[in-house]
LOSEKOL-904303 format. One record per residue: x, y, z of N, C-alpha, C in turn; residue in one letter. Coordinates in steps of 0.001 Angstrom, whole numbers. Atoms other than C-alpha are relative to their C-alpha. Layout:
// LOSEKOL-904303
+---------+---------+---------+---------+---------+---------+---------+---------+---------+------+
!    n.c1 !    n.c2 !    n.c3 !   ca.c1 !   ca.c2 !   ca.c3 !    c.c1 !    c.c2 !    c.c3 ! rest !
+---------+---------+---------+---------+---------+---------+---------+---------+---------+------+
!       X !       Y !       Z !       X !       Y !       Z !       X !       Y !       Z !    a !
...
+---------+---------+---------+---------+---------+---------+---------+---------+---------+------+
***
This chain:
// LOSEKOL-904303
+---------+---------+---------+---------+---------+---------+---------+---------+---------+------+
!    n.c1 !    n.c2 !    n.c3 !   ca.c1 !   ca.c2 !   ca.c3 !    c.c1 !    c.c2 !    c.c3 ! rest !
+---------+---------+---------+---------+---------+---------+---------+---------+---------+------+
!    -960 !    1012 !    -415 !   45115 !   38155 !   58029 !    1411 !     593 !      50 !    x !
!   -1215 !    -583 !    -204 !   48227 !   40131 !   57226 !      53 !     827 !     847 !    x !
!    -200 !    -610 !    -847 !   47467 !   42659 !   59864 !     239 !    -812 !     899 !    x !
!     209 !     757 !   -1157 !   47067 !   39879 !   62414 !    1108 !    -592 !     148 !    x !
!   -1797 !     784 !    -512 !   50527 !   38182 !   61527 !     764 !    1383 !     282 !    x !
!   -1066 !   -1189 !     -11 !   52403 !   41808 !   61439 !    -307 !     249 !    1600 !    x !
!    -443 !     -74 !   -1210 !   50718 !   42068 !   65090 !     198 !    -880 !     803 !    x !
!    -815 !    1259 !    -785 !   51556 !   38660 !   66367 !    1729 !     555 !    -397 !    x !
!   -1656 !     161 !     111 !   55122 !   39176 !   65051 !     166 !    1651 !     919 !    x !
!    -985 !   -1134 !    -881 !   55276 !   42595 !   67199 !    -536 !    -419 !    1918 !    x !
!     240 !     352 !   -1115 !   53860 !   41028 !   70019 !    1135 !   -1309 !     364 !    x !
!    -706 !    1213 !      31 !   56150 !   38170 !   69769 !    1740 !     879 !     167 !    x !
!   -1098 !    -566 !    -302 !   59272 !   40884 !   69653 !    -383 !     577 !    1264 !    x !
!     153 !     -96 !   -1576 !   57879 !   42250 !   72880 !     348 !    -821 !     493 !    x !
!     -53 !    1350 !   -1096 !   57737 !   38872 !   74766 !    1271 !    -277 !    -303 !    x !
!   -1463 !     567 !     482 !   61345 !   37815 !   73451 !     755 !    1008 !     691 !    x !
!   -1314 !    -498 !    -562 !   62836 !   40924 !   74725 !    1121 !    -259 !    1603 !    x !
!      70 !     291 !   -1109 !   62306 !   39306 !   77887 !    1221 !   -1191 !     458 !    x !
!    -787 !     964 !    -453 !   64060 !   36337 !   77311 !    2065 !    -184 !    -429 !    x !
!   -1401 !     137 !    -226 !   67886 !   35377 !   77102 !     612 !    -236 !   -1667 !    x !
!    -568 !    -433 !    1521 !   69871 !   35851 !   73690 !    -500 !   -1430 !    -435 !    x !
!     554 !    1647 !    1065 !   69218 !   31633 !   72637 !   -1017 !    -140 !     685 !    x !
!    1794 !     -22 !      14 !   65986 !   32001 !   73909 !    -430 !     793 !    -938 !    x !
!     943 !    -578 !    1128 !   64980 !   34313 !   71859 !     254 !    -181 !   -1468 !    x !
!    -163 !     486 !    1055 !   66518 !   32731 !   68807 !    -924 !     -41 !    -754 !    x !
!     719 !     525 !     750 !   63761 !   30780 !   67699 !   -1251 !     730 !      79 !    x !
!    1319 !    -744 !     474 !   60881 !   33019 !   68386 !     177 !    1113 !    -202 !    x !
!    -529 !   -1565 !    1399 !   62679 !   36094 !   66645 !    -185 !    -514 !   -1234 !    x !
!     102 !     167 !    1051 !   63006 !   33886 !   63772 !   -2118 !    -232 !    -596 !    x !
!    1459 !     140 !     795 !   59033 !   33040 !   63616 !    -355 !    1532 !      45 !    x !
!    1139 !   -1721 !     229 !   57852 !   36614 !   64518 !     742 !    1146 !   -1675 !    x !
!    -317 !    -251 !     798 !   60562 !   37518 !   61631 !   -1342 !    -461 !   -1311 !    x !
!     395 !     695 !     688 !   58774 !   35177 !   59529 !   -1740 !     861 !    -314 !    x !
!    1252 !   -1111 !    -219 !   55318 !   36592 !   60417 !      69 !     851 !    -671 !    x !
!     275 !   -1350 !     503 !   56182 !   39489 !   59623 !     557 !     819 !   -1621 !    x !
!      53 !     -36 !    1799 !   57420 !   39079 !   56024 !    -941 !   -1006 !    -330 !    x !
!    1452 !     329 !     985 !   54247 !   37296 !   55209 !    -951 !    1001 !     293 !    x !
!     635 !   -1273 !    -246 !   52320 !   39935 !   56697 !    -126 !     893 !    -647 !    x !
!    -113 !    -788 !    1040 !   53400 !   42128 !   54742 !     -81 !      97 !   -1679 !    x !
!     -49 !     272 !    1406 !   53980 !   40072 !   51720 !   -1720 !     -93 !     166 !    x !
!    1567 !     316 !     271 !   49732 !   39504 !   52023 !    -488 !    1761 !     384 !    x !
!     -86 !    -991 !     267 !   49465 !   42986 !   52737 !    -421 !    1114 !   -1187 !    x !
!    -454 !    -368 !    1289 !   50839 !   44159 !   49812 !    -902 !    -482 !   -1080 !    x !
!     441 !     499 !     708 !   49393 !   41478 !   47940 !   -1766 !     368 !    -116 !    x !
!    1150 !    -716 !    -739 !   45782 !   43426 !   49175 !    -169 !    1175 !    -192 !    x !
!     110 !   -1690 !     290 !   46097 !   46786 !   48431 !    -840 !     383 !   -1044 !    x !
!     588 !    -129 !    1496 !   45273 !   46685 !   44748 !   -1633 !    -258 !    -411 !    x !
!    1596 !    -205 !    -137 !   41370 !   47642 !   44472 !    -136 !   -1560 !    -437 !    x !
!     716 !    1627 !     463 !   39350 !   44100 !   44111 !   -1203 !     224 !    -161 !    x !
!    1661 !     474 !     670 !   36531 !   42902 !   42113 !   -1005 !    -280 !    1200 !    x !
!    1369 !     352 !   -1072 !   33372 !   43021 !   44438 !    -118 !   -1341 !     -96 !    x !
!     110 !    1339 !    -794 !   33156 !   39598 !   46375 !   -1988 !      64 !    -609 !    x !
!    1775 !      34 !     381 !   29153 !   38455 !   44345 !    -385 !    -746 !    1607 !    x !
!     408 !     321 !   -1251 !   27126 !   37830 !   47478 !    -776 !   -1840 !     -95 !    x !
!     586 !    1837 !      64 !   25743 !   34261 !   46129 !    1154 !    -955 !     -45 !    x !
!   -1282 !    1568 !     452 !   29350 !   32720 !   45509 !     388 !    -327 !    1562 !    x !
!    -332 !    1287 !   -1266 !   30397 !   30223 !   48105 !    1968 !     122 !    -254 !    x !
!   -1111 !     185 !     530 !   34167 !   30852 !   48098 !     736 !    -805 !     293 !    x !
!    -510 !    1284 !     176 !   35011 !   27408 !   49649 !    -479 !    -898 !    -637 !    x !
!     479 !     825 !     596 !   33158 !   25619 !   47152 !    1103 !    -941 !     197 !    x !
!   -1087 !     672 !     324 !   36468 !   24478 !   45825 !     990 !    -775 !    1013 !    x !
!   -1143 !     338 !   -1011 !   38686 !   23538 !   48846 !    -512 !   -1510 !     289 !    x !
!     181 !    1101 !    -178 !   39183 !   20029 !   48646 !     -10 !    -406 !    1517 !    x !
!     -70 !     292 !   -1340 !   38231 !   19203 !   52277 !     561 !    -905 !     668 !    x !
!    -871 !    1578 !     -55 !   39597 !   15732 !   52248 !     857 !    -138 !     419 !    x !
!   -1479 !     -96 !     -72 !   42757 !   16541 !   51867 !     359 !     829 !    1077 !    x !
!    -887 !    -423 !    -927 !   43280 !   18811 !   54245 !    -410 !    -431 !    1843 !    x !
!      26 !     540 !   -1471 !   41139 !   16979 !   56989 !    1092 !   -1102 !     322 !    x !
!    -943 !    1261 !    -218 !   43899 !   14214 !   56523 !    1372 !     623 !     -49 !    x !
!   -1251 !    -309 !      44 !   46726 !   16544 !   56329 !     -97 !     804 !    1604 !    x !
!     572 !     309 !    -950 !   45104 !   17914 !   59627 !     429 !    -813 !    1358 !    x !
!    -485 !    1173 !    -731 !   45179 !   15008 !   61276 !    1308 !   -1029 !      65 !    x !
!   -1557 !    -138 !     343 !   48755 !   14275 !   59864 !     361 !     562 !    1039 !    x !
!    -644 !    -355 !    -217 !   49547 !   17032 !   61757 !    -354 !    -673 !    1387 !    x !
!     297 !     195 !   -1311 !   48267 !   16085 !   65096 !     998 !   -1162 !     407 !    x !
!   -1212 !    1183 !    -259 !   49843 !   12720 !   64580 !    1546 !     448 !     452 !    x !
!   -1050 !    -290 !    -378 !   52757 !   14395 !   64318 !     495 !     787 !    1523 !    x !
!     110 !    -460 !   -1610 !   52108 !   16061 !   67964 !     545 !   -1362 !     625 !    x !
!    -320 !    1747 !    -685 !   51884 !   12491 !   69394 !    1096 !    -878 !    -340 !    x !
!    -663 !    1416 !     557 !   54516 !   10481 !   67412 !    1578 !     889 !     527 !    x !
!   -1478 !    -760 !    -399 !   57414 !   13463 !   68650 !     306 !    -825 !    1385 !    x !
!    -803 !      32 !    -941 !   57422 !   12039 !   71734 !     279 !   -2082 !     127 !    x !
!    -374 !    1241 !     463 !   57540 !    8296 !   70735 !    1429 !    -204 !    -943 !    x !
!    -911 !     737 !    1361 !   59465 !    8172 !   67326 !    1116 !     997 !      95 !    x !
!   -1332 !    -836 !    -254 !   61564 !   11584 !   68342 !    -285 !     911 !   -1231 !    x !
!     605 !   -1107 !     790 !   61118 !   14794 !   66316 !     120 !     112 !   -1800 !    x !
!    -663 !    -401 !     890 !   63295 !   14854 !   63723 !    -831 !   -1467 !   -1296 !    x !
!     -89 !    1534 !    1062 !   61820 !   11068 !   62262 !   -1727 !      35 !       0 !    x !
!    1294 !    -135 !     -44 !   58021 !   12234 !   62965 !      34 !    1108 !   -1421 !    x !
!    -379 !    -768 !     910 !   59032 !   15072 !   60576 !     -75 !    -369 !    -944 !    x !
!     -16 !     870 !    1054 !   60225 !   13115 !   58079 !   -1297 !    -599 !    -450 !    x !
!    1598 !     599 !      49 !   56695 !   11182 !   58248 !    -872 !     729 !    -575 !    x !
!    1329 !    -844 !     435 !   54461 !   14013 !   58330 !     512 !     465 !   -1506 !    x !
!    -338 !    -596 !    1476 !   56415 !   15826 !   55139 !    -257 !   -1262 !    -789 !    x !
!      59 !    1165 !     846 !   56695 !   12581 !   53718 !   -1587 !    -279 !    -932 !    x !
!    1784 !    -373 !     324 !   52812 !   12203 !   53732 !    -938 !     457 !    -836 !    x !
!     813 !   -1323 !     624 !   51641 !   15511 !   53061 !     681 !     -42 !   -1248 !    x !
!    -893 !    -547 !    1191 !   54152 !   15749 !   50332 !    -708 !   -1391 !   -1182 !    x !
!     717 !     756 !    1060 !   52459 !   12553 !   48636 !   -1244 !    -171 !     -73 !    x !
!    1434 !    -385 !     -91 !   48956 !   13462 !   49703 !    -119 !     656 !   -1369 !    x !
!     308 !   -1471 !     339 !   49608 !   16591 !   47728 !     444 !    -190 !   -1692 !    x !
!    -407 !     389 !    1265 !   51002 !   14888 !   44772 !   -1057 !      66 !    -940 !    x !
!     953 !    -169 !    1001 !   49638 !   15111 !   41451 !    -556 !   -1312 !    -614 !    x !
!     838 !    1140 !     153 !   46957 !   12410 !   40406 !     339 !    -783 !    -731 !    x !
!     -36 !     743 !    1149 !   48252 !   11250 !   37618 !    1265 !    -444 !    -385 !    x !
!   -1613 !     927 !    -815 !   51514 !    9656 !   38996 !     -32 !   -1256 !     415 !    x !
!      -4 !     927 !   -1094 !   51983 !    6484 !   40181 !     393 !     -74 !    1093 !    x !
!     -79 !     -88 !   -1839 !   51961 !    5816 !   43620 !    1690 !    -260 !     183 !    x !
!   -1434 !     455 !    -462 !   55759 !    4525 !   43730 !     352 !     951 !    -704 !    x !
!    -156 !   -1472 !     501 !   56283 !    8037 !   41423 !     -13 !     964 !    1176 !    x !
!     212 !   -1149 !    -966 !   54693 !    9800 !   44134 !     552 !    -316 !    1903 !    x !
!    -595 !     165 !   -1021 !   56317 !    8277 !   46930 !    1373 !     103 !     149 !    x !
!   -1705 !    -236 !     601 !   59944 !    8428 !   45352 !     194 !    1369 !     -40 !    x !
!    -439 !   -1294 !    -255 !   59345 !   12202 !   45077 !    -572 !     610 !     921 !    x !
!     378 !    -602 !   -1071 !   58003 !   12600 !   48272 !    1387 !    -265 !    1248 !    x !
!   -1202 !     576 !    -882 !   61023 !   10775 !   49969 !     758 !    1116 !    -491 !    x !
!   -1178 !   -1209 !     331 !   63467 !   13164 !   47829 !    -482 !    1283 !     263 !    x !
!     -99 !   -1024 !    -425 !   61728 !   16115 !   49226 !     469 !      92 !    1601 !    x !
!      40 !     186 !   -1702 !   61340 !   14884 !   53023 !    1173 !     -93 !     394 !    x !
!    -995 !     509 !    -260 !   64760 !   13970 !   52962 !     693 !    1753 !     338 !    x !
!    -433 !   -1262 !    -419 !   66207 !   17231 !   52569 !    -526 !    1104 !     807 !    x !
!     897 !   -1336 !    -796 !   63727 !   19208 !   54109 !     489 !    -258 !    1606 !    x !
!    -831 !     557 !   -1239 !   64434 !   17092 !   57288 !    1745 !     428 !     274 !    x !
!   -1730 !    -267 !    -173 !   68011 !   17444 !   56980 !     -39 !    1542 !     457 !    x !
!     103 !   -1383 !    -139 !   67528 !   21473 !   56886 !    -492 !     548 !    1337 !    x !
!     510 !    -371 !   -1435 !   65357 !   21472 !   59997 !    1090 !    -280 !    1125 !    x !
!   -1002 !     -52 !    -607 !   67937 !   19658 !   61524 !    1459 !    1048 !     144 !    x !
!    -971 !    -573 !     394 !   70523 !   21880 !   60271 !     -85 !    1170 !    1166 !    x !
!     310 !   -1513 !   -1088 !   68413 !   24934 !   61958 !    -176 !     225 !    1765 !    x !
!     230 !     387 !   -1500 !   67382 !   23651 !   65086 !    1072 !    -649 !     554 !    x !
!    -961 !     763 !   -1213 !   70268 !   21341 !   66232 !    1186 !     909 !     -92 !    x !
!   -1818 !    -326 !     472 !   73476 !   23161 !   64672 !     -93 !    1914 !     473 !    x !
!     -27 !   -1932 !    -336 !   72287 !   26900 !   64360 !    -412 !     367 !    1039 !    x !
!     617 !    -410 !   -1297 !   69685 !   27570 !   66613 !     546 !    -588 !    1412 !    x !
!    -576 !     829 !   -1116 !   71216 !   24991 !   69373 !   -1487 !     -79 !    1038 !    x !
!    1395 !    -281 !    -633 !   67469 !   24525 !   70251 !     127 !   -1849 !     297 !    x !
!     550 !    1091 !    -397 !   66809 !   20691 !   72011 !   -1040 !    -277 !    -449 !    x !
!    1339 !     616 !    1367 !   64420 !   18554 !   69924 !     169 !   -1136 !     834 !    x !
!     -64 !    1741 !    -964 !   62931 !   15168 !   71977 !     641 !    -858 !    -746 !    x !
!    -610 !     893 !     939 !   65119 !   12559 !   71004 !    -704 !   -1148 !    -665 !    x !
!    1060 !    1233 !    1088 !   64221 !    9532 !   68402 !     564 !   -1014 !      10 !    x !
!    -706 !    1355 !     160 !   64914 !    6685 !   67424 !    1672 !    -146 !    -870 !    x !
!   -1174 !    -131 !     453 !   67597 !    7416 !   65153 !    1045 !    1878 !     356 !    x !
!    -782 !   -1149 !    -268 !   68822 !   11022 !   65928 !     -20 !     604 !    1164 !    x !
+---------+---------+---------+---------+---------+---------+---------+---------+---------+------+
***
């Protein structure tokens, strides 16, 4: 997997050289991105590993649930950008996932109070990157 992001992110600096300095903003910053996880998994890979036993199942564990509904979260969030406007679908999906992901033994108005105080800022930040820095166009919403 880390080879595969290190060569998406050099395939992704190819294709960019193509395009115009704020064009290539935002897909310098993902192939950046790429390519310090790439490396960070990489790295994290090197260090000899315990033989994989051929009877273990290594998704036993992966709560499937959760991520078929975080999943389908996201898709929503495909569809609701061009209704509710990007920046407030955002908000939604983090919102969501962020209290999907919460810990069980919270109450629900616990886990929705610290799902709002993450979404909030996180939103704000995207905005920050995309409207202010990057100067990248986001479909408009209802409120922004």
């Amino acid at each position: 997997l880390g080879s595969s992001l290190i060569a998406l992110a050099g395939y992704i600096f190819y294709e960019a050289g193509d395009f115009s300095e704020m064009g290539a903003r935002f897909p310098l910053l993902v192939a950046y991105g790429f390519l310090a996880l790439g490396a960070i998994l990489m790295a994290m890979n090197l260090p000899p590993k315990a033989a994989i036993i051929a009877s273990s199942e290594p998704f036993a564990e992966v709560p499937w649930r959760i991520w078929g509904a975080v999943v389908g979260a996201l898709a929503l969030f495909g569809f609701a950008v061009d209704v509710i406007g990007f920046y407030e679908s955002a908000f939604l999906f983090v919102l969501f996932t962020y209290w999907l992901l919460a810990p069980e033994g919270l109450s629900q108005v616990r886990r929705l109070a610290n799902a709002a105080v993450f979404a909030a800022p996180f939103t704000i930040a995207v905005y920050v990157a995309f409207r202010l820095v990057l100067e990248i166009p986001t479909p408009r919403g209802l409120i922004i």
